[in-house]
N, C-alpha and C positions, 0 to 999 in steps of 0.2 A: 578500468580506471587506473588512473596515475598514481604512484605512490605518493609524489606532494599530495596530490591532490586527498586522499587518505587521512594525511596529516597534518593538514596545514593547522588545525586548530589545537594541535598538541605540544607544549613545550618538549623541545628535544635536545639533551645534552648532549650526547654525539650520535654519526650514526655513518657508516660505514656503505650501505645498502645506495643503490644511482635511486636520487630520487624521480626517473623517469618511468622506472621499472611499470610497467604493467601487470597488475595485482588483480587476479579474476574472483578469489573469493577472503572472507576471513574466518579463523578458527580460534579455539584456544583448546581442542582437544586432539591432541597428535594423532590419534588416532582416526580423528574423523578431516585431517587435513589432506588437501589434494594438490595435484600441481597449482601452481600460480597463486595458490593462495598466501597472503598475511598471518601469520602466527602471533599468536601474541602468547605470552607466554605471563601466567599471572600467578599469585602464592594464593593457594589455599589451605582449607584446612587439615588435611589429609595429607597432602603433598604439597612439591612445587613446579608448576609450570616450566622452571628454566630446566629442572633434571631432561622434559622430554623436547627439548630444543633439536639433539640429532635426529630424534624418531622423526619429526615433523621434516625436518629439513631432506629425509631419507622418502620421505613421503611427496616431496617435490616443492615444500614450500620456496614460496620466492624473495624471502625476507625475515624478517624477526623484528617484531616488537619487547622488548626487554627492559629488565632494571639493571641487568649485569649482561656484559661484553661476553658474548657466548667467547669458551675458550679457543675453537675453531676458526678456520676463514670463513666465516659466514656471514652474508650480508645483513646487517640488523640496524635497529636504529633504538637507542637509549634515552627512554625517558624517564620521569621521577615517578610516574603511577603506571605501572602497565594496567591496571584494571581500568582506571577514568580512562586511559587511550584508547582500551577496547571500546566500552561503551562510544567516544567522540570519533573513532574509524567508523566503527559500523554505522554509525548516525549517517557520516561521512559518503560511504558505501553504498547502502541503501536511499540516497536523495531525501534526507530528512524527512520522514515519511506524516513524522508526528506535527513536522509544523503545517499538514495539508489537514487537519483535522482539528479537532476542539478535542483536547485531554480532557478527562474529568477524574483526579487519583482520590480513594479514600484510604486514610489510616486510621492505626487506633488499637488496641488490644485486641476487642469484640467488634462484632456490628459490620466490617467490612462486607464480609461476603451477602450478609442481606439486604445492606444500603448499596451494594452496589447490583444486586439484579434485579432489586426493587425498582432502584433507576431505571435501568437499561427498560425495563417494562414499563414505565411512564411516559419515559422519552418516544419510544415507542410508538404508544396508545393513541399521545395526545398531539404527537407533533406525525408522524411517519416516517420517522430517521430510523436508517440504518445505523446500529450500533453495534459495534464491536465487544466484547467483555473478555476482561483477563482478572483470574483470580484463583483462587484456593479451588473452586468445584470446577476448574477446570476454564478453558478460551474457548468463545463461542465466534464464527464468523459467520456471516448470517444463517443458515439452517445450522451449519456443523457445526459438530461439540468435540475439541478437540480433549486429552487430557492436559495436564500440566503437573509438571514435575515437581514446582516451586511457587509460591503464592506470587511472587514475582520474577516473571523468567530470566535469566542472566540476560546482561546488555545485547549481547550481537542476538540473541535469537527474538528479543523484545522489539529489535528495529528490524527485522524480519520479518513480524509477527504485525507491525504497522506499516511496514508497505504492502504486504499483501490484505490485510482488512482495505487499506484504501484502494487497492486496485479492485477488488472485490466490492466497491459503493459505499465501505461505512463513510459516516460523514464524522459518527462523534466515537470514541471510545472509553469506555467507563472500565477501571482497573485498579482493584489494590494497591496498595502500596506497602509493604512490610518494610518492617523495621532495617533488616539484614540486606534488604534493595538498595536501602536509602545509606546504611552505614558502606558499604558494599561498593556504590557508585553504579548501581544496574541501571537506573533511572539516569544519571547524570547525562546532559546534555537535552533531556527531554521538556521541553515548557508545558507546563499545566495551565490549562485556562483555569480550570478549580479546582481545589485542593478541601478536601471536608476532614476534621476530626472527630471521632467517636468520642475515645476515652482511653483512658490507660490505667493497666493495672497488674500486679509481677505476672511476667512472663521474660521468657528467652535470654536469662539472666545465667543460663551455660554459656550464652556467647557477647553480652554486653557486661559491663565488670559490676553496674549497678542499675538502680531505677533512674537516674539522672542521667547516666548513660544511654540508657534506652529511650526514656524523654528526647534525649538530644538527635538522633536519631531520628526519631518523628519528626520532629520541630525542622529540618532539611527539608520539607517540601513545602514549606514554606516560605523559603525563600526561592521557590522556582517557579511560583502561582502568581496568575495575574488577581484571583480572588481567590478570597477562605471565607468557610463556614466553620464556624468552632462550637463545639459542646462546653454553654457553660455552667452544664451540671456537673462539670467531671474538675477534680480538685485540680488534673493540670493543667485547667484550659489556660490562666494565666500567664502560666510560662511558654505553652503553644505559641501563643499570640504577643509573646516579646519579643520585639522589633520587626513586626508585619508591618510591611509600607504598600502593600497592595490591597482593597477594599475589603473587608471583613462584617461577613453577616453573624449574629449570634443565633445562636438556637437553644433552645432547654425549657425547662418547668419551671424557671425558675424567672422573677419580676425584672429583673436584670436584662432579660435575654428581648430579641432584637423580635425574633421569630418564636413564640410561648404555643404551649399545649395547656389548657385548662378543662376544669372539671373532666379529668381521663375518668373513664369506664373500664374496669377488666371483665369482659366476659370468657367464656369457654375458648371461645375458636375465635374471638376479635378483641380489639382495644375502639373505644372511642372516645372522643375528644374535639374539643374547639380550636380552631388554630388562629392564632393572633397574631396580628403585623401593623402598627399603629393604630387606626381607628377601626381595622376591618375586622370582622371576626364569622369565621366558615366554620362548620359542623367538618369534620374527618373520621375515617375509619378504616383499619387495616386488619386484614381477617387474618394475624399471625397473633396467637394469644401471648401475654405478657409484659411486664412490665416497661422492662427493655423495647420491646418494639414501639412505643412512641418518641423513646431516642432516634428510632430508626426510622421513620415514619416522617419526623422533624427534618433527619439529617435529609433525607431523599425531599423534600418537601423544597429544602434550602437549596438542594443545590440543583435543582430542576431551574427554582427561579431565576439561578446567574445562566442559565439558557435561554429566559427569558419567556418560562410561562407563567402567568399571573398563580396568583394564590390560589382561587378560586379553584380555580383550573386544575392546577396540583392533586388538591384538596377531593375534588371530584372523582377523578384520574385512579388515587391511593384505595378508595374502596373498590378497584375492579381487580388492581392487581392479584394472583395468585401466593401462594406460599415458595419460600426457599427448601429445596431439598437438603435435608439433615437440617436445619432451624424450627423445631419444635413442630417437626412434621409427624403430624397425628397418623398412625397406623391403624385402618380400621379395623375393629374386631369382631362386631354385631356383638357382644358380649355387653355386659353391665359396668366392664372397667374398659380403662383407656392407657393404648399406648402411646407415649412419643420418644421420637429419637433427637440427641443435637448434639451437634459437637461444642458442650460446653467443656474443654479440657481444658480448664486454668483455673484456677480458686475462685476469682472475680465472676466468671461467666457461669461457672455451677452454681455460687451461691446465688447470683441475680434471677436465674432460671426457677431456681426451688421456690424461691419468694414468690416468685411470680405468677408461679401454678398455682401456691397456696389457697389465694380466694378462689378459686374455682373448683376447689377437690374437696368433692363430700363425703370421701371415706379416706382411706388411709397415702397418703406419699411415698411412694417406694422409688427407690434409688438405687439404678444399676452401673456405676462405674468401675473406672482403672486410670491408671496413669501411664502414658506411653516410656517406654526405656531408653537411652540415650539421652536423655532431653532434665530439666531443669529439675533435680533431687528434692530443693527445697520446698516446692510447693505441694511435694505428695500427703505428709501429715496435714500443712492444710487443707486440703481437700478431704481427706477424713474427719476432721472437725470440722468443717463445713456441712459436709453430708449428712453427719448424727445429728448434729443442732438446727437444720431446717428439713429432711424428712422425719417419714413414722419410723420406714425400716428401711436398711441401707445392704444393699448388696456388694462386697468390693472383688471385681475380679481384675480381670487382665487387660489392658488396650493394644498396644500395639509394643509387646516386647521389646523387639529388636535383638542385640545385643545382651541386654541384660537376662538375668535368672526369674522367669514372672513371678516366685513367690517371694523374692528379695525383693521387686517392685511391693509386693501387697503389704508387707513385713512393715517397710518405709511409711504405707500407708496410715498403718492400724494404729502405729506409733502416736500418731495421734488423735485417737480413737478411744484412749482410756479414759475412765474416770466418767463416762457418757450414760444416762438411763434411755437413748434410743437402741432399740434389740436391732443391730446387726450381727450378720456372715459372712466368711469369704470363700469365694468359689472361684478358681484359677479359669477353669475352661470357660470361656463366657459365656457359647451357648447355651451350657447349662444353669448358668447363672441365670439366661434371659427364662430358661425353662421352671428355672424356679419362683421365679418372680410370678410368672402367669401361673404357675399351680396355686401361689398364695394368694391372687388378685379374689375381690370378693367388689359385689356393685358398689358403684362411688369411687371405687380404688382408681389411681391413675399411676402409671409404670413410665418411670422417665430413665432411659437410656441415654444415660448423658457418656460423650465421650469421640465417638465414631463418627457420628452425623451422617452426611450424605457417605461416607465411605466406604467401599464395597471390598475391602480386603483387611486380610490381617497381619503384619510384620513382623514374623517371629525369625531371627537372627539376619540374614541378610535378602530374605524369601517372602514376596507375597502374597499372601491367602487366600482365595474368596472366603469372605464371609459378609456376606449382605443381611443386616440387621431385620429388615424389611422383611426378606426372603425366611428369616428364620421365627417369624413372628408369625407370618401368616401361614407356615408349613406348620409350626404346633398346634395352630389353631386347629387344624385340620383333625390332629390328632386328639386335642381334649374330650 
């Protein structure tokens, strides 16, 4: 492809480079750049893009995309965002892959990754679409399950990632949307057919400067959707939905809302509930226990019908579906208590979790968490007052270190934890933690392993672990 052609939809303050040049790939990591290829050179957090401008160029690239005039005679061409350029190249590059499909993005704090395979399994069911999925447990194209690095992959590998789902049959793709995509520019140039929000509540406030910040953030994909589904149970759905000029269905419990759940049931291992849409009202059931899952039940319910299947239909559909791996995936034991695992790692998501087991736990609530290292300090005491004030007994170990010291992670935690009549301890090694947990389970007791969820490893400085929760659950059992 042409280098105009690459660019035409990027404003360019100079640019040095023939725009006739023949450009065979794009990169933005020097190291993985080849001849012919587009470099685009972009600032992050760690580094900057332009320091590795010679490596790329030594590497054969045919050009340079940039914010500053490489010092060299090097062909480049200067725009005001290299990151939105990357994104609108690769669009560019790859024959706009996404506008041969129907986008479907969900954001939100929680609830992404199981309103979005929840979908995917509806769509599915009821229609026979090939769908594609991108998210937190990983891209699925039709049998394969690839991993994913990023809840939302960087722009060139995401219009990658949609030409090959479409050359591959999907028709629709169902895909996250994080915060850090949306401030980031990964998404930009992408049209959404629908855009659904969960909810929002602190998180990732190491890298947005406040909660209106990270609001704002979300509220970007909405301006890129031809329709929204908005939750308006969640106190920011108001500001979500300032200045939406494309169709908006509501959803929530609440009399306000467009598309309502009434008389909800919490059982063990389902939720049930009526689903309401003007005069209609259909019986629903989704076999993921909790509170939270008729958020999610609602959100997948709404955005099913800007596809264009009836309620009913939905509604039907929703009690076939399966469970999310790591969302409150029940670990069998044959024993008298019960495990589950979920990756509730933010105050909001543990604390909604705890509540939500509550009615169904007929002996004691145990609670095995951590807080991951690198990542947002302030919400670690909440999460310890969260923990004692809605379990019996609280376990606090390690999540996923990192960088950090894991008992100056747990230190942070206990902080606040004082002053509490619920008896907890902390146990650094987790396994052990999980082992302690199941020596004190007694019948009725239910063991909730919040933190991990579907993840099968552990990140202690810059190294990944096995450690599969699952794996270490059912190997004690053996031993009891």
């Amino acid at each position: 492809m042409k280098l105009k052609e690459l660019i035409a939809d990027i404003p360019v303050r100079r640019m040095s480079a023939d725009p006739e040049t023949e450009i065979s790939g794009i990169s933005y990591d020097s190291r993985r750049t080849k001849p012919g290829d587009l470099f685009v050179a972009i600032r992050g957090f760690e580094t900057d893009g332009h320091r590795y401008i010679p490596a790329a160029v030594r590497n054969g690239a045919a050009a340079i995309l940039c914010e500053e005039i490489p010092g060299e005679d090097i062909p480049f061409i200067e725009a005001e965002d290299s990151r939105k350029g990357l994104a609108l190249c690769s669009r560019a590059f790859y024959g706009d892959p996404s506008g041969e499909m129907r986008i479907i993005g969900i954001t939100g704090t929680s609830g992404k990754t199981s309103v979005s395979i929840l979908l995917k399994q509806l769509l599915e069911k009821t229609r026979g679409l090939h769908v594609g999925l991108i998210g937190t447990n990983g891209i699925i194209i039709g049998e394969e399950e690839l991993p994913s690095e990023h809840t939302t992959p960087e722009s060139c590998d995401l219009q990658r990632l949609f030409r090959e789902m479409k050359d591959r049959g999907c028709t629709h793709v169902v895909m996250e949307v994080s915060s850090h995509a949306l401030a980031l520019d990964r998404v930009a140039g992408v049209h959404f057919d629908t855009a659904v929000y969960t909810n929002l509540s602190q998180d990732h406030l190491d890298f947005h400067r406040d909660m209106e910040d990270y609001a704002s953030a979300k509220r970007k994909l909405f301006s890129m959707c031809g329709a929204a589904c908005i939750n308006t149970d969640d106190p920011w759905a108001g500001f979500m939905a300032e200045g939406i000029r494309c169709p908006v269905l509501t959803y929530g419990q609440n009399e306000k809302a467009q598309l309502r759940a009434e008389n909800p049931a919490f059982l063990a291992d389902r939720v049930c509930f009526t689903a309401c849409l003007g005069n209609e009202r259909v019986p629903a059931e989704l076999h993921i226990p909790g509170v939270f899952s008729v958020s999610n039940a609602l959100a997948v319910i709404a955005a099913a019908m800007g596809e264009g299947i009836p309620l009913r239909e939905c509604a039907a559909a929703l009690g076939t579906l399966h469970g999310v791996k790591g969302r409150l995936e029940n670990i069998p034991t044959g024993r008298g208590f019960s495990v589950l695992r979920d990756y509730s790692h933010k105050p909001d998501a543990l604390e909604k979790v705890l509540r939500s087991l509550r009615p169904s736990t007929a002996g004691r609530l145990i609670c095995v968490f951590g807080c991951g290292g690198d990542r947002d300090r302030l919400k670690r005491p909440l999460m310890g007052r969260i923990a004692l004030q809605n379990a019996d007994f609280v376990i606090v170990t390690s999540d996923n270190p990192r960088t950090e010291e894991p008992e100056a992670i747990i230190d942070e935690i206990v902080a606040g934890m004082d002053g509490a009549d619920t008896p907890w301890c902390r146990i650094c090694d987790r396994v052990e933690a999980i082992h302690r947990a199941m020596d004190m389970a007694e019948d009725g007791d239910v063991i909730l392993l919040a933190g991990k969820g579907h993840e099968d490893y552990q990140v202690i400085g810059h190294e990944k672990r096995h450690m599969d929760e699952r794996e270490i659950v059912l190997d004690y059992l053996k031993q009891l």
